[in-house]
N, C-alpha and C positions, 0 to 999 in steps of 0.2 A: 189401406196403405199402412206397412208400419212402419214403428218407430227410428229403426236402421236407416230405411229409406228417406224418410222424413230428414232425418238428422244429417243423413249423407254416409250412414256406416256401412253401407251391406258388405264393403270388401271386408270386415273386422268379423274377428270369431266372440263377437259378442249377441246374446239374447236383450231379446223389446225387454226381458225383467228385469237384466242386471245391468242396464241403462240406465230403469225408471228408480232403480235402488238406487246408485250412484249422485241420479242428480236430486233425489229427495236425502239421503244424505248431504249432499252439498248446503241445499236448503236450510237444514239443520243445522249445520256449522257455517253458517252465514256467507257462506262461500260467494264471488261473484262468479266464478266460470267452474267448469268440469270440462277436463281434456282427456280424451280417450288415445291411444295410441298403440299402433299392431307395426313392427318391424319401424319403417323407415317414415310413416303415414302418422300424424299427427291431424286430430280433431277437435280444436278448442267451442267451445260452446257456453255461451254467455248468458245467464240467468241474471232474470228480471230482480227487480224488489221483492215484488210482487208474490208470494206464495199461490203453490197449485190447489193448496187445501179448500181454497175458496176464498173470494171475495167478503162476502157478503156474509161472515160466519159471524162478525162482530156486532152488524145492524139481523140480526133473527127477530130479536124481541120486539125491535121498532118497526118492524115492515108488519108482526103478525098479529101486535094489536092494534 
C-alpha cells in the first residue's frame, strides 16, 4: 500500500517522497499537522509527539548492556 492511499491522497499529484519530506520537515519545526492541498481538496494530517526517527534511540545503551 502506499503512502497516498494510506493518507487518502491518490487524487493529488503528489509522490510517497515528497509526502514523507514534508511531514519529516514538519517534525523538524515542531509542527502539529501538514496539510496538503490540489485545486478545491484540502488534506490536513495530524502528527503525533511522537518522532518517526525512533522510539527507543534514547534507551540504546540501557537495553544493550
Amino acid at each position: 500500500m502506499s503512502m497516498k492511499t494510506l493518507l487518502g491522497l491518490d487524487s493529488f499529484n503528489i509522490s510517497d517522497e515528497e509526502i514523507m519530506r514534508r511531514i519529516q520537515a514538519a517534525y523538524k519545526q515542531e509542527k502539529s499537522e501538514v496539510t496538503f492541498s490540489s485545486g478545491n481538496k484540502k488534506i490536513r494530517i495530524n502528527l503525533t509527539k511522537l518522532s518517526p526517527d525512533g522510539l527507543m534511540k534514547g534507551y540504546l545503551n540501557y537495553y544493550s548492556s
